[in-house]
MILUM-167686 format. One record per residue: z, x, y of N, C-alpha, C in turn. Coordinates in steps of 0.05 Angstrom, whole numbers, padded with zeros to 5 digits, always signed. Atoms other than C-alpha are relative to their C-alpha. Example, Ala and Ser with C-alpha at 12.3 -4.5 7.8 and 13.67 -1.06 7.14 Angstrom:
2
+00000+00018-00024+00156+00246-00090+00000+00018+00024
-00001-00016-00024+00143+00273-00021+00014-00015+00022
This chain:
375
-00001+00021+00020+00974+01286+00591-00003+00012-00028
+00010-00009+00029+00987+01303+00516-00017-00014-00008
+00021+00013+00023+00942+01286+00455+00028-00004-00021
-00014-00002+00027+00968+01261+00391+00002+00021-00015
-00011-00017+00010+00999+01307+00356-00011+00001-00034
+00006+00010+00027+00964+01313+00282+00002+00028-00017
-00015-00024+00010+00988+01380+00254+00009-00011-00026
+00000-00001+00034+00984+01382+00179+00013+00019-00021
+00002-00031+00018+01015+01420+00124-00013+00006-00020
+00015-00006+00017+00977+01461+00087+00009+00036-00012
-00006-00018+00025+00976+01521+00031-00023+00020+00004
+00018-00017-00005+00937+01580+00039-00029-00001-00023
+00030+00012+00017+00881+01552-00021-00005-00010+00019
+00013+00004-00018+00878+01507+00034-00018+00006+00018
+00009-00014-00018+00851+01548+00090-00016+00012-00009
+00022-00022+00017+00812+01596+00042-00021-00021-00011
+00017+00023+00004+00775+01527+00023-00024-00011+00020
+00016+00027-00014+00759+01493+00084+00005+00018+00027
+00009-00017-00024+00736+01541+00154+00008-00008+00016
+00010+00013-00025+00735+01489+00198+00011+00007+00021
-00022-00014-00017+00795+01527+00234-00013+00034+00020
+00005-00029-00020+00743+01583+00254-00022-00009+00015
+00024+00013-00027+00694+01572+00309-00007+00019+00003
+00013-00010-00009+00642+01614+00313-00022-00005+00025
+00013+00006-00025+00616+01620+00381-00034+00006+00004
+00033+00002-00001+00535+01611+00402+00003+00022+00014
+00008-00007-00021+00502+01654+00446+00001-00010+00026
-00002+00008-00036+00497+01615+00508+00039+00007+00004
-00024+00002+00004+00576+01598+00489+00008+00031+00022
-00011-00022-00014+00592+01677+00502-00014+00017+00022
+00013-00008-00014+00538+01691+00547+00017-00015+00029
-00017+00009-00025+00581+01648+00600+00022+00009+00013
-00028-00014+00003+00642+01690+00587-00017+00026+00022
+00023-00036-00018+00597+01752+00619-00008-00020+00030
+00008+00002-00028+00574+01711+00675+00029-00006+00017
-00025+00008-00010+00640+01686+00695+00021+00023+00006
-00010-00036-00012+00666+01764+00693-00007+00011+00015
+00006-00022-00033+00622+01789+00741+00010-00013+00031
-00010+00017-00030+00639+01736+00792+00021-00006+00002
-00021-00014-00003+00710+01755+00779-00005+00017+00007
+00010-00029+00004+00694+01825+00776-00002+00005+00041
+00007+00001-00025+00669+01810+00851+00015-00011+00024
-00033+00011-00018+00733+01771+00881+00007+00019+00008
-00025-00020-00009+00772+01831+00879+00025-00006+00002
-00025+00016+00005+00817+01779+00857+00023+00016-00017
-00017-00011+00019+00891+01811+00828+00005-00024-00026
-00004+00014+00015+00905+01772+00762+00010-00028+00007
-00011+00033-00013+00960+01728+00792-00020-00010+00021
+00016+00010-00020+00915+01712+00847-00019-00011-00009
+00028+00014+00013+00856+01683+00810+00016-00034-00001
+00005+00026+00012+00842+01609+00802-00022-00011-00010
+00018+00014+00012+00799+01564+00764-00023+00012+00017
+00027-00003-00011+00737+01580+00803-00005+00037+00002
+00008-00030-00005+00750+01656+00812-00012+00005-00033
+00016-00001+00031+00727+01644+00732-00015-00021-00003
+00009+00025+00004+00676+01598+00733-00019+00010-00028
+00014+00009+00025+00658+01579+00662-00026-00009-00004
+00015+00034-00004+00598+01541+00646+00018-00019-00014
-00007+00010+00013+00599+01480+00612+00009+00006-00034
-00005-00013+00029+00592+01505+00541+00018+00017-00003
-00027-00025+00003+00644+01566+00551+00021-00019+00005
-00034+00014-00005+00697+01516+00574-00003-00021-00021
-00003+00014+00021+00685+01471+00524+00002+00013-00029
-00010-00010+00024+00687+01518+00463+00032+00016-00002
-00031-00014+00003+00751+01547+00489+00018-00033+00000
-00019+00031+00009+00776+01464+00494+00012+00002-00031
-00008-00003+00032+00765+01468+00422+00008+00020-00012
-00011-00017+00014+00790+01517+00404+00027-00003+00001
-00019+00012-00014+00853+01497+00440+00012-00029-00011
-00008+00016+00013+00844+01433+00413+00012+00002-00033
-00011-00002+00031+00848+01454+00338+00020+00010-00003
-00032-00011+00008+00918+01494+00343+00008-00027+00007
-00018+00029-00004+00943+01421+00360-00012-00017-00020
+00017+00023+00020+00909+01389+00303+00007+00007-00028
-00005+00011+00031+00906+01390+00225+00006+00036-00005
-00003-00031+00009+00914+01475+00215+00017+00006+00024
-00016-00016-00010+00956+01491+00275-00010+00025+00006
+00013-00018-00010+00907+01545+00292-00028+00000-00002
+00028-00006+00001+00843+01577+00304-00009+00029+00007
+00008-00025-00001+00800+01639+00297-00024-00010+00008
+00028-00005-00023+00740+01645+00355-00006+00023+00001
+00013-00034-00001+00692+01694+00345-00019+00010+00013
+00018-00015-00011+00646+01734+00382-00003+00014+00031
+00004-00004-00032+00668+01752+00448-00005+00031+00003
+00012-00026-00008+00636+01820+00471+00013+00024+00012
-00012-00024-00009+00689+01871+00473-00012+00032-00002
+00025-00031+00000+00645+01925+00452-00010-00001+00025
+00022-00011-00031+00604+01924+00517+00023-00011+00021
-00010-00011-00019+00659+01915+00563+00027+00014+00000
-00006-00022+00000+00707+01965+00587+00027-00013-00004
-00020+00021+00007+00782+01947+00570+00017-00008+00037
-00016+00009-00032+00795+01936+00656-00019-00031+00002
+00026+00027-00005+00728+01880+00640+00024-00022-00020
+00000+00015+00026+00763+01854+00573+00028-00015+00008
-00021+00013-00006+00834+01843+00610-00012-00014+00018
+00014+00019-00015+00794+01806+00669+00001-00017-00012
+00012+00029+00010+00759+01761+00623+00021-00014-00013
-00025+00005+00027+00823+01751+00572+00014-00018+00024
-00016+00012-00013+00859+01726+00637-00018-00016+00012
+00021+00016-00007+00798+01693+00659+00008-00031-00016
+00009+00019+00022+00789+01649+00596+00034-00014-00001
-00029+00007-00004+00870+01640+00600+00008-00017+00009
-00012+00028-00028+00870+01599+00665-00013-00025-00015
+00005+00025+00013+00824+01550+00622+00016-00012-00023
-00012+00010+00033+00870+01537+00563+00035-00006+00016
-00026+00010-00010+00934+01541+00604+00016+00017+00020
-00020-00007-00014+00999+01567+00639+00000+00032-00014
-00009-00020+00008+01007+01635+00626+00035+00015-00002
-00035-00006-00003+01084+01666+00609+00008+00025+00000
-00014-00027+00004+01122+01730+00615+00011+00005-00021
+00002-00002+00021+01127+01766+00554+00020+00019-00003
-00013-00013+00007+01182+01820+00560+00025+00004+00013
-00024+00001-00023+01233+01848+00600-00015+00010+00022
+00017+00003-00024+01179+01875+00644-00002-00014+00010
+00020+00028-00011+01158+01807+00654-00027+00001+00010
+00022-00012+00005+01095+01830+00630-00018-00027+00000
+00017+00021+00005+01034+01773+00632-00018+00002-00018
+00007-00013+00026+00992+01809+00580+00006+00020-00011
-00013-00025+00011+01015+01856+00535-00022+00005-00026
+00019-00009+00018+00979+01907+00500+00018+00007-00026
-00007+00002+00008+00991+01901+00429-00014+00029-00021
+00014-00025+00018+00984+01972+00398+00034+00015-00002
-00021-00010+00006+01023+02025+00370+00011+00026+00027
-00015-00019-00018+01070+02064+00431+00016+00018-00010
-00017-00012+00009+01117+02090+00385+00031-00007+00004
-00035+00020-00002+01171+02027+00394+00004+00008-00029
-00005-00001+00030+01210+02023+00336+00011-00031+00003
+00005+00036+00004+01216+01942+00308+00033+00001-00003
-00023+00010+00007+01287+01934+00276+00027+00021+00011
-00025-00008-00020+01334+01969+00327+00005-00013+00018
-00003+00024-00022+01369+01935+00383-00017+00006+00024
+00023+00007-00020+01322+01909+00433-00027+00007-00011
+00038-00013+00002+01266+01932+00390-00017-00029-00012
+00013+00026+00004+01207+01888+00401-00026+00012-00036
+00014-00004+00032+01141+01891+00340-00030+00012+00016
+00022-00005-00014+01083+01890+00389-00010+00030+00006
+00010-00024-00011+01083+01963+00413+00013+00024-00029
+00006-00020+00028+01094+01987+00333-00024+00001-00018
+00026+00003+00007+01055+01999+00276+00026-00013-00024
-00012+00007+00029+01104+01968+00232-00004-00029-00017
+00002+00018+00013+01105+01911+00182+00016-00022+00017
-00024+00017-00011+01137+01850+00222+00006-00030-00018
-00008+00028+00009+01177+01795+00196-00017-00023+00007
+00004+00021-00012+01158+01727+00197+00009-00009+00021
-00005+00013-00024+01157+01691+00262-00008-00016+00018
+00018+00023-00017+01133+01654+00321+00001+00006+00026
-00010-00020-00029+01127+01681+00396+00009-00029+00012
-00022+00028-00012+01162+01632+00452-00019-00012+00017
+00009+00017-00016+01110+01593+00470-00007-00022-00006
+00024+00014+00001+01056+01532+00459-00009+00026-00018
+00013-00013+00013+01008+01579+00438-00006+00032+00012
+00002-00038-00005+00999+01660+00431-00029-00004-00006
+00030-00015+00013+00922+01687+00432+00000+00023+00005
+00008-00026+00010+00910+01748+00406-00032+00015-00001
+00031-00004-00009+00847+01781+00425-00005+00027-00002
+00008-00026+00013+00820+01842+00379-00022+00010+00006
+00014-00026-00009+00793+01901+00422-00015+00015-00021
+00003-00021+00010+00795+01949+00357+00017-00002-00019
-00025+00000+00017+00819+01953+00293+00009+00019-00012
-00006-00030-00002+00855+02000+00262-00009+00013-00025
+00011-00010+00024+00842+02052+00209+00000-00011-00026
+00001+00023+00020+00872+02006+00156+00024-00015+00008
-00024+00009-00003+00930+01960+00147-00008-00016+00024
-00013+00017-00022+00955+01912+00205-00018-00028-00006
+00024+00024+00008+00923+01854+00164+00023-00024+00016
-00015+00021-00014+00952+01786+00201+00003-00026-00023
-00016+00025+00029+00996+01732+00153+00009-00027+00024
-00007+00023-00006+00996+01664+00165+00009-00036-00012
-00009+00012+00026+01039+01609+00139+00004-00033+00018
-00004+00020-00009+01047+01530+00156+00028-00001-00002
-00029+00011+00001+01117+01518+00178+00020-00024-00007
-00001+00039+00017+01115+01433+00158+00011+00016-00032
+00000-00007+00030+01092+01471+00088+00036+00013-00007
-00026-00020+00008+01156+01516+00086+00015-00013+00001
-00026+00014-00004+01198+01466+00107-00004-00028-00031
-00002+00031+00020+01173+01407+00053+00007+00022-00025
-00014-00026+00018+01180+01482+00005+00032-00001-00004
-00033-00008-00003+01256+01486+00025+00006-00039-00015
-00005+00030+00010+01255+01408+00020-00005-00004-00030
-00001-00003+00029+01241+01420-00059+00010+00003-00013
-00017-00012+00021+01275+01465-00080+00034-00001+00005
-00018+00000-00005+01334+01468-00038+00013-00023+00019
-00006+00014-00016+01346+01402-00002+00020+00001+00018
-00024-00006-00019+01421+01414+00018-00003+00014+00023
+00013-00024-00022+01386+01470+00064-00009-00018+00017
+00012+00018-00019+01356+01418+00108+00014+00005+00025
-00026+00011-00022+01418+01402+00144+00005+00020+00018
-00006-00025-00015+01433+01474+00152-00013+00019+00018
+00025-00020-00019+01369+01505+00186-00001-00016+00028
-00001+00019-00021+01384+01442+00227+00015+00006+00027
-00024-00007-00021+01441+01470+00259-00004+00018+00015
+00010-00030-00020+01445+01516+00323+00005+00017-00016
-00009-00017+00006+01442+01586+00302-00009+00016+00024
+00004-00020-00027+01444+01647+00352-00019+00015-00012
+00017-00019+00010+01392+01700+00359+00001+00021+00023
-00003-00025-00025+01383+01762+00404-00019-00010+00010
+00038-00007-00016+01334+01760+00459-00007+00030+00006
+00015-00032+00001+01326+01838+00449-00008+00014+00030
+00000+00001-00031+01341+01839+00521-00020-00003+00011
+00015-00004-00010+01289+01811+00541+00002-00029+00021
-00008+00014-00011+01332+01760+00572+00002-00002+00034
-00003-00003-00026+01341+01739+00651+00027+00009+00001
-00030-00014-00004+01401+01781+00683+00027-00021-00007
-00017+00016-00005+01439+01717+00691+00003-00019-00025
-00014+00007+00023+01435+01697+00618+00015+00007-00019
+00002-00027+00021+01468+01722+00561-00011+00014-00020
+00016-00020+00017+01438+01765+00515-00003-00017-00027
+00000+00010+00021+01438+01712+00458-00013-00027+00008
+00008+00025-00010+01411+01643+00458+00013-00020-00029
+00000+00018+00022+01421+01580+00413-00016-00015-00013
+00025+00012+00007+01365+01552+00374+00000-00010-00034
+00001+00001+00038+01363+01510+00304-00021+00017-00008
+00021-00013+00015+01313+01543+00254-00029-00029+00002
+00003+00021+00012+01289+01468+00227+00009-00014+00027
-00005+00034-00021+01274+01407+00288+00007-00026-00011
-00007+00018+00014+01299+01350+00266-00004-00030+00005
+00020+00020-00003+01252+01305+00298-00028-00011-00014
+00013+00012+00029+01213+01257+00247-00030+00001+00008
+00035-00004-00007+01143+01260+00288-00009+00021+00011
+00004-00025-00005+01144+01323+00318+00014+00025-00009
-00017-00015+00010+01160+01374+00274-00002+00028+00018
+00003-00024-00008+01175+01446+00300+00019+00018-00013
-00013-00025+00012+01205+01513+00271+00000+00034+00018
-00003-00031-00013+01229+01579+00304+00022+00019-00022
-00015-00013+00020+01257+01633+00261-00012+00028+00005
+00011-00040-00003+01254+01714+00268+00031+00012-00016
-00018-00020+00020+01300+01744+00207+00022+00019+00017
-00011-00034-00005+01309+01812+00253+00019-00013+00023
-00011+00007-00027+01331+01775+00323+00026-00013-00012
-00027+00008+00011+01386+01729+00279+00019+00016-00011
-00023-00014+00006+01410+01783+00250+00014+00030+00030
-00010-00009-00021+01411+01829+00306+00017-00009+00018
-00022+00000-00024+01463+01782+00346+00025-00009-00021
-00018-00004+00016+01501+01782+00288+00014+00029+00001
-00008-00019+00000+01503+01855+00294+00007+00015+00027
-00010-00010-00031+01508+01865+00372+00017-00021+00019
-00014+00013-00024+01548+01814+00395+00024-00019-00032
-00019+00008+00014+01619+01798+00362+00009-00038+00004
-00016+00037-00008+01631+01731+00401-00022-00023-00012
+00018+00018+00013+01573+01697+00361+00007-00004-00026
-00013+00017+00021+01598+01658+00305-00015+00013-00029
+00012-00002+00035+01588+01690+00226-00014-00010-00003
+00017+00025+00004+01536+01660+00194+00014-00003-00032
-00012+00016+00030+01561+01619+00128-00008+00007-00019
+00020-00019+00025+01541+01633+00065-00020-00026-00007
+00022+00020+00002+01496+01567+00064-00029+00010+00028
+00014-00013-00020+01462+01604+00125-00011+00013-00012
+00016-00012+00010+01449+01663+00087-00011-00005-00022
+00014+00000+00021+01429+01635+00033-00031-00015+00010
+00030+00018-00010+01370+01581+00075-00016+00027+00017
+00017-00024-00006+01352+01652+00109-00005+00020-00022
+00011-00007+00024+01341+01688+00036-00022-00016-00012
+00021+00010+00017+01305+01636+00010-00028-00005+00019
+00025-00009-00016+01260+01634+00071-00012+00023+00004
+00019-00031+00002+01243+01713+00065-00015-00014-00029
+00016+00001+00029+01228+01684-00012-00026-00010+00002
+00021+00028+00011+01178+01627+00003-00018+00010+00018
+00027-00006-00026+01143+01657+00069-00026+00011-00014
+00023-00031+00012+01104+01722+00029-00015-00011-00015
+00007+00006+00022+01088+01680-00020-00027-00005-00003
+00036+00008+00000+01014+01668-00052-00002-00021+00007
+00013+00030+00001+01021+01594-00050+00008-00003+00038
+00006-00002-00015+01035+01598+00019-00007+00011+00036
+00009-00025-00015+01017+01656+00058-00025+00004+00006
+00021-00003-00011+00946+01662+00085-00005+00026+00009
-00004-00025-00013+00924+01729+00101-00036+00004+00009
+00024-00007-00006+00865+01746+00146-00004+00029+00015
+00003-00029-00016+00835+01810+00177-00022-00004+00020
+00007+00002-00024+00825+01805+00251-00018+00031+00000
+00022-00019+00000+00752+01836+00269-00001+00006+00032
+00006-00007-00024+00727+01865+00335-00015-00025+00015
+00006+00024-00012+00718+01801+00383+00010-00020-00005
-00016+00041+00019+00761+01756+00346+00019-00002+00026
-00022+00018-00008+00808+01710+00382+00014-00016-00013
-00022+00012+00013+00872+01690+00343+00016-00020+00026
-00019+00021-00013+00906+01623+00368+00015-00012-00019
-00029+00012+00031+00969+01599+00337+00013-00018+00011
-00010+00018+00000+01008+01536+00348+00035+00014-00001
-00011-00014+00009+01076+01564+00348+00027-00017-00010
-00018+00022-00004+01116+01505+00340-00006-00014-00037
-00004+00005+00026+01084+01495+00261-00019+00013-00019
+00006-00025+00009+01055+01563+00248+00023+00020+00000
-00012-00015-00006+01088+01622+00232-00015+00028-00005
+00029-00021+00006+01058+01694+00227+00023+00025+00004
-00002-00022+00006+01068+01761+00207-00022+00023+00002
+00025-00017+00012+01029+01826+00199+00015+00025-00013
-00005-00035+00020+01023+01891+00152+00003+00019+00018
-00004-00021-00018+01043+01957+00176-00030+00015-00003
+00023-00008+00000+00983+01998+00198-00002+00033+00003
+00003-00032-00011+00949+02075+00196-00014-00003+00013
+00013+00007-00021+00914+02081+00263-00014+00028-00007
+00013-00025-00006+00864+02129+00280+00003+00026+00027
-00009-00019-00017+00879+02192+00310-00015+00006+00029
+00011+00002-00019+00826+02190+00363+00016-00029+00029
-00008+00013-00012+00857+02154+00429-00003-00027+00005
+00011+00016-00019+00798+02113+00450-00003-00019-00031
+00000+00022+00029+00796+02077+00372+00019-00005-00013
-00028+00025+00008+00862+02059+00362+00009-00021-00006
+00001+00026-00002+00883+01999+00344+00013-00010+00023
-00011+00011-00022+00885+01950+00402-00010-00037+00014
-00002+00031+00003+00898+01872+00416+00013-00007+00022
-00013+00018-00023+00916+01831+00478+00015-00021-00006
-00024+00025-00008+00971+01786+00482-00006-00018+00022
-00011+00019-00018+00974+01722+00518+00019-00018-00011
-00027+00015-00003+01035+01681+00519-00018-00034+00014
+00015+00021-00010+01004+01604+00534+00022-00025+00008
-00013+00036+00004+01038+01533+00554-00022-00020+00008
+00026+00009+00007+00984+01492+00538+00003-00040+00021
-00013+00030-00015+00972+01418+00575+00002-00022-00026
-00001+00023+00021+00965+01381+00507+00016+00017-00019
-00025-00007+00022+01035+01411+00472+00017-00024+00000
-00011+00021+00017+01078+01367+00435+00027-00001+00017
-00027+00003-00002+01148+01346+00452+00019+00014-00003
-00023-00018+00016+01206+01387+00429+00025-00015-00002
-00032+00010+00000+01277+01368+00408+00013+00008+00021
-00028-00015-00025+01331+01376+00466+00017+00028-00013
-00002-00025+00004+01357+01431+00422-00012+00029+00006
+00014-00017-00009+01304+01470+00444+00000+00011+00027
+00006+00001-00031+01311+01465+00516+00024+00028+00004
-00015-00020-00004+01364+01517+00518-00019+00029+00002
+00023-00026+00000+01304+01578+00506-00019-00007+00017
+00024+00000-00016+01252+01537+00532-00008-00006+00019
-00010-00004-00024+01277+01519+00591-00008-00039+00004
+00017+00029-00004+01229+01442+00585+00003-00013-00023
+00012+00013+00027+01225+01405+00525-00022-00026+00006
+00006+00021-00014+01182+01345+00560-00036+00017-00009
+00024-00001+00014+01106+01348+00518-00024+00001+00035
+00017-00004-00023+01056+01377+00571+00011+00019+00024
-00019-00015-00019+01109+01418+00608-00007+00029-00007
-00004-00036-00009+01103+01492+00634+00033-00002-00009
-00025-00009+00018+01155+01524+00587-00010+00017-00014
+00005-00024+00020+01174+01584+00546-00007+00025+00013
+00001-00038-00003+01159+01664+00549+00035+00003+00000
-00016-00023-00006+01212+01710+00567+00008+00001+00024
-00001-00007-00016+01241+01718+00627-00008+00030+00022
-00007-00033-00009+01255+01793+00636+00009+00000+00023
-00012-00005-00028+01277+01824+00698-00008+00006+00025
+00004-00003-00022+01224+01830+00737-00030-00025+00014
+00023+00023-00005+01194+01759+00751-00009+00002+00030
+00003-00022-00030+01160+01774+00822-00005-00029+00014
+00006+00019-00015+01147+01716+00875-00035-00008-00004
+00017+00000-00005+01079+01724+00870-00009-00008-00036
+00004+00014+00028+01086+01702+00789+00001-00027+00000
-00015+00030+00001+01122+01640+00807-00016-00017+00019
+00026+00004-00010+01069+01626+00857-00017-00009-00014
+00032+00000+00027+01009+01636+00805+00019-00026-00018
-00016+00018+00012+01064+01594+00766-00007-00037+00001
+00000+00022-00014+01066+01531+00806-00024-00016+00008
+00032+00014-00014+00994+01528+00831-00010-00008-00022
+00015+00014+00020+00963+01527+00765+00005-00022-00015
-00008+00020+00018+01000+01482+00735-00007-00027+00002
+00021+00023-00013+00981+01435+00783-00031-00008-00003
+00021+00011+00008+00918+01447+00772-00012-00012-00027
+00010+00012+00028+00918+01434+00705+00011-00019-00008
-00006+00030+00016+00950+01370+00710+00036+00012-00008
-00025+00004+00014+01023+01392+00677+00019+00009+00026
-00029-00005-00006+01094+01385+00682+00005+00024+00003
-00012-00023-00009+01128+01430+00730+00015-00002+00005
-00019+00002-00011+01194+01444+00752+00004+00035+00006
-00004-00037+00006+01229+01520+00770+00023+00000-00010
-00005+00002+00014+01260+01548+00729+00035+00003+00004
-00028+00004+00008+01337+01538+00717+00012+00007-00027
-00013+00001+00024+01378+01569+00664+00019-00022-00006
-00019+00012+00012+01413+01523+00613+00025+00006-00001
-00025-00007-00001+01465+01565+00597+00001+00031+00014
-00008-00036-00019+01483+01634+00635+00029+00011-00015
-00009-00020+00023+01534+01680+00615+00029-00005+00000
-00027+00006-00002+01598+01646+00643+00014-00006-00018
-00006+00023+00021+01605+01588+00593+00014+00012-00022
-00010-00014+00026+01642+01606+00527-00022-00016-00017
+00023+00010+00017+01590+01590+00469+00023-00014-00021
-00014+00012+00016+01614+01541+00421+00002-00001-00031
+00002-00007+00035+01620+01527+00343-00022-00003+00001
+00016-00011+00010+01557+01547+00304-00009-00032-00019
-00003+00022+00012+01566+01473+00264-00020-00024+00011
């Protein structure tokens, strides 16, 4: 069952004003997180294999992760939870608990072409703006964006020597921004445009997808946009339609308005933080970073990919990526290529338990179809 949907836009004075978006956790709060790890710890449970009980919460731990959960669906579209105890455990304890605390907030999704369930978010030595290159396993500056779910949490092991500060901007805001200055742009962010999935697509789709920028539903707003992926299927794939010059101009003036002071937000993720993002009317960036040359102090951040049971609606335009548009529905990630039986399993059971819309999954479009006008 969703919640009302009350997602606000706001201005980065905003946020630098008013906290209420960070939740600092008690003691008991994260002292439950530790008890609930060792009696994981003691299953011998594999990730997919866990359920609700192989993490038993208390009350207070499952209720500060509610809220926390609850506020990315509310007036900021996110939240920063602080204190969980990565210093004292080891990073085989910190992915446990990370997928622990996971099963309470939601569905978990596959995040690459691995069809990875968490991904460690440090520098490997990817490179960002080549084809198929993702941002996660660089140290580079990334575009604005939004990952494909409900909600991404981000969960900082270690930070790095400097740099990799995290930017965050209201997507309502950007859009009532465009609605200012450039109204005629409305129409146009409205429209499908293609983007790469940086192959991180299922075999049986094609390598591109269709997705407006700008939803064009009056109570549920939502925004997806990644600069590098639209232009990359501009540049790897001929049978995808030019983009107009009203195109490039509503993607110029969106590099203009994102960075900006008035509304750009910029915070620096500490050791124990938990970043949650809304991704549907957040968007986010980060700085490029110098890491430390030592292995074990590197910079390093967990990925989860979420589909939450109180997400919003989406336009039918959406359904082509996200496989559901139907508010409360398991939807979104990545496919990749190596979704395993024993995902789609973990898949199906939880969902149930948490109450949401399930179905399996079915591509919209696959790779037969001819793709149509861009209009």
């Amino acid at each position: 069952m969703s919640t009302p949907f009350q997602a606000r836009p706001w201005l980065a004075e905003d946020v630098r004003n008013d906290t209420s978006w960070i939740i600092r956790m008690t003691a008991e709060e994260v002292a439950g997180f530790d008890t609930a790890l060792a009696h994981a710890e003691g299953t011998g449970k594999g990730l997919l294999a866990m359920d609700l009980e192989d993490f038993p919460l208390p009350a207070a731990s499952r209720a500060v992760l509610k809220r926390a959960i609850e506020t990315t669906q509310e007036r900021w579209g996110m939240c920063l939870l602080k204190g969980f105890p990565v210093e004292r455990w080891t990073e085989a304890q910190t992915r446990l608990a990370y997928w622990g605390m996971g099963l309470h907030m939601g569905v978990g999704r596959t995040q690459n072409r691995a069809s990875e369930i968490i991904n460690d978010v440090r520098d490997a030595g990817g490179d960002y703006k080549v084809k198929g290159g993702r941002g996660y396993n660089t140290n580079a500056g990334l575009d604005f964006h939004q990952d494909s779910c409900d909600v991404v949490a981000l969960l900082c092991r270690r930070t790095a020597k400097s740099g990799g500060t995290s930017k965050v901007i209201s997507s309502i805001a950007l859009r009532d921004e465009v609605q200012r200055l450039r109204p005629d742009l409305i129409p146009v962010l409205q429209q499908r445009w293609f983007h790469s999935y940086q192959g991180t697509q299922d075999p049986v789709q094609p390598p591109f997808y269709g997705c407006p920028i700008f939803g064009d539903d009056p109570s549920y707003f939502c925004a997806r946009t990644n600069r590098k992926n639209t232009d990359a299927a501009q540049r790897d794939f001929q049978e995808v339609p030019r983009l107009t010059q009203a195109q490039i101009e509503a993607l110029d003036l969106l590099d203009q308005l994102m960075p900006s002071d008035k509304l750009c937000y910029s915070m620096e993720l500490e050791r124990g933080d938990l970043q949650l993002l809304n991704n549907y009317v957040t968007l986010h960036s980060r700085t490029n970073f110098e890491d430390f040359e030592e292995p074990d102090k590197k910079r390093h951040l967990l990925r989860l990919w979420l589909s939450i049971p109180a997400s919003q609606p989406l336009p039918p335009q959406w359904e082509e990526y996200y496989g559901d548009v139907r508010p409360g529905a398991v939807r979104g990630g990545v496919r990749g290529s190596a979704i395993t039986a024993e995902f789609l399993a973990y898949e199906e059971r939880h969902a149930r338990a948490l109450g949401m819309a399930w179905r399996p999954w079915q591509p919209l479009v696959t790779r037969e179809p001819a793709i149509v006008d861009a209009g």
